[in-house]
C-alpha positions in Angstrom: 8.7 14.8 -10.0 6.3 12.5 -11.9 8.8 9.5 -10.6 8.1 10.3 -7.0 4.7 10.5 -7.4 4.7 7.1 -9.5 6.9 5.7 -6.4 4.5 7.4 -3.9 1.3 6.0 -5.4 3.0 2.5 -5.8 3.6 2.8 -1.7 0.1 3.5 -1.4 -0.9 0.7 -3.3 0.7 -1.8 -1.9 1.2 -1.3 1.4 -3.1 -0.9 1.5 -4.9 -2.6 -1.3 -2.5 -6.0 -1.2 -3.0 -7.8 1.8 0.7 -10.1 1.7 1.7 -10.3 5.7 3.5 -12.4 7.8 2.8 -12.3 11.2 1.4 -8.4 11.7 4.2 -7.5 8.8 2.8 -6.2 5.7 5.6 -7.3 2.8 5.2 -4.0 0.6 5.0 -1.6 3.5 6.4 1.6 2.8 9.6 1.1 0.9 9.8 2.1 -2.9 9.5 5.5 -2.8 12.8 5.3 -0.3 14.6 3.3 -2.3 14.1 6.1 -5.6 15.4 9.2 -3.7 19.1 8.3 -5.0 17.3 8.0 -9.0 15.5 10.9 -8.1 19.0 12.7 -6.6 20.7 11.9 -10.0 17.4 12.6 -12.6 16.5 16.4 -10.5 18.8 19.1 -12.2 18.1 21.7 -9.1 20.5 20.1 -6.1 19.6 22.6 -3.9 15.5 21.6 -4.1 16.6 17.7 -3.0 16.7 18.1 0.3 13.4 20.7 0.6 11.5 17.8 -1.4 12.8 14.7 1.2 11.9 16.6 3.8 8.6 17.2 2.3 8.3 13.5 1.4 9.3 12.6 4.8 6.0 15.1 6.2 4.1 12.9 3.7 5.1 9.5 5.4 4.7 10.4 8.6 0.8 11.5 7.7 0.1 8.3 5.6 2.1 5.4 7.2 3.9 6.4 10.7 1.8 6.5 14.2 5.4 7.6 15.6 5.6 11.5 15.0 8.9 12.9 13.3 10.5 9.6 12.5 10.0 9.8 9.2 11.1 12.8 9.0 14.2 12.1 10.3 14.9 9.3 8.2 14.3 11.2 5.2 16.2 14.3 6.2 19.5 11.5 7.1 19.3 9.9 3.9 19.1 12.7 1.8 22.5 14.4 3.2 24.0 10.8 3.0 22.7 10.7 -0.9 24.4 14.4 -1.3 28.0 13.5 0.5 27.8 9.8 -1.3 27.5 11.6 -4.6 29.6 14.5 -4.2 32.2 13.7 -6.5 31.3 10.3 -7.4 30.3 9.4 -10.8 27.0 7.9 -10.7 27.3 4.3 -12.3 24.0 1.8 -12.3 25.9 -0.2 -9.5 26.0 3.1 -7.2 22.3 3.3 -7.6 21.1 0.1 -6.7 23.0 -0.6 -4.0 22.3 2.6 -1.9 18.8 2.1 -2.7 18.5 -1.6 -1.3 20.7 -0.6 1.2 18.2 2.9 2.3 15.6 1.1 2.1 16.8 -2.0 4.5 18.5 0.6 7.1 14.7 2.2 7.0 13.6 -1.5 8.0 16.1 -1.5 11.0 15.2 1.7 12.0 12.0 1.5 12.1 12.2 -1.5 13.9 14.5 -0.1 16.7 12.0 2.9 17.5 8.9 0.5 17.4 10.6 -1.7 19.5 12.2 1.3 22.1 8.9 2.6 22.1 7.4 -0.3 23.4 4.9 -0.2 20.1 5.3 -3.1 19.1 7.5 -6.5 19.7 9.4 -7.9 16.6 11.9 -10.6 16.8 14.7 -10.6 14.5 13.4 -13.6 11.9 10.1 -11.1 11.5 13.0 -8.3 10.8 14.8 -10.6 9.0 11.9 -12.0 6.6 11.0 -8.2 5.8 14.4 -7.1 5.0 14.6 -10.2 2.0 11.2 -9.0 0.9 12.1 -5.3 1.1 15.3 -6.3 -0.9 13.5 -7.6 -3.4 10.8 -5.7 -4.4 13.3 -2.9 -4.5 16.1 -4.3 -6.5 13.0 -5.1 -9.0 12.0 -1.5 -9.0 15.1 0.2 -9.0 16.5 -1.4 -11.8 13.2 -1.2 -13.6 13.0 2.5 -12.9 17.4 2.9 -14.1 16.3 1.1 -17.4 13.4 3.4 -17.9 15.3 6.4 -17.0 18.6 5.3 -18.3 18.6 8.2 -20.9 18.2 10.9 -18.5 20.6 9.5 -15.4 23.5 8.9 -17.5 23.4 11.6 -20.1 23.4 13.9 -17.3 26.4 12.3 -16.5 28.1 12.5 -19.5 27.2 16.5 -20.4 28.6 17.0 -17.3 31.6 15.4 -18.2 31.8 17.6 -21.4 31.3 20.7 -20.2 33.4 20.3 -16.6 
């Protein structure tokens, strides 16, 4: 729990208190504490409490960064079921992880700007969408593997007790 509210305030920080944009884009909006649900997934020992914490992490976007109601929530509530089918039966390797963590937190770029965009919120071309989605990739892949090399001991031990004991 401590990592999602280390990813959280790391959100916070960034996406308010450094001013990097491009053309109305802010570079570190909302995007690390997508990008550790699948640690978080692997590291939580109660399965059954993952998806009732994305959803309440999804309420928690909305509030602080969305001004289009439920989207978040959505998000959240798809990626989480796509984290529990991806890793039903999987083994977890440090590959796994980083990839569907760039690759949540990129699909969160495009749909968030599809629903801006159908919502007539705001116009985005596809170089701003593009120049978000290398930044996004980025400061992701940095933090992901950070937070695997931190966390190494718990992710893959889990692994291998289950291993032992299966």
């Amino acid at each position: 729990m401590i990592y999602l509210f280390v990813s959280l305030f790391l959100d916070v920080f960034l996406s308010l208190f450094i001013s990097s944009s491009y053309q109305n884009i802010n570079i570190f909006f909302p995007c690390i504490l997508i990008g550790s649900i699948p640690v978080f997934y692997i590291i939580l020992k109660n399965k059954k409490v993952f998806l009732i914490i994305v959803l309440i992490l999804g309420i928690v976007y909305d509030l602080l960064f969305s001004d289009v109601f439920l989207v978040n929530i959505y998000y959240f509530l798809l990626y989480g079921l796509f984290i529990l089918l991806f890793f039903n039966g999987n083994s977890v390797s440090f590959f796994k992880l980083v990839i569907l963590s760039i690759l949540g937190t990129c699909f969160y770029d495009i749909f968030i700007f599809f629903i801006l965009i159908l919502n007539d919120y705001a116009m985005f071309n596809i170089n701003e969408l593009c120049y978000k989605l290398k930044n996004t990739f980025l400061v992701n892949f940095v933090y992901v593997n950070i937070s695997i090399i931190v966390l190494k001991s718990r992710i893959f031990s889990l692994k291998k007790s289950k291993k032992r004991y299966s």
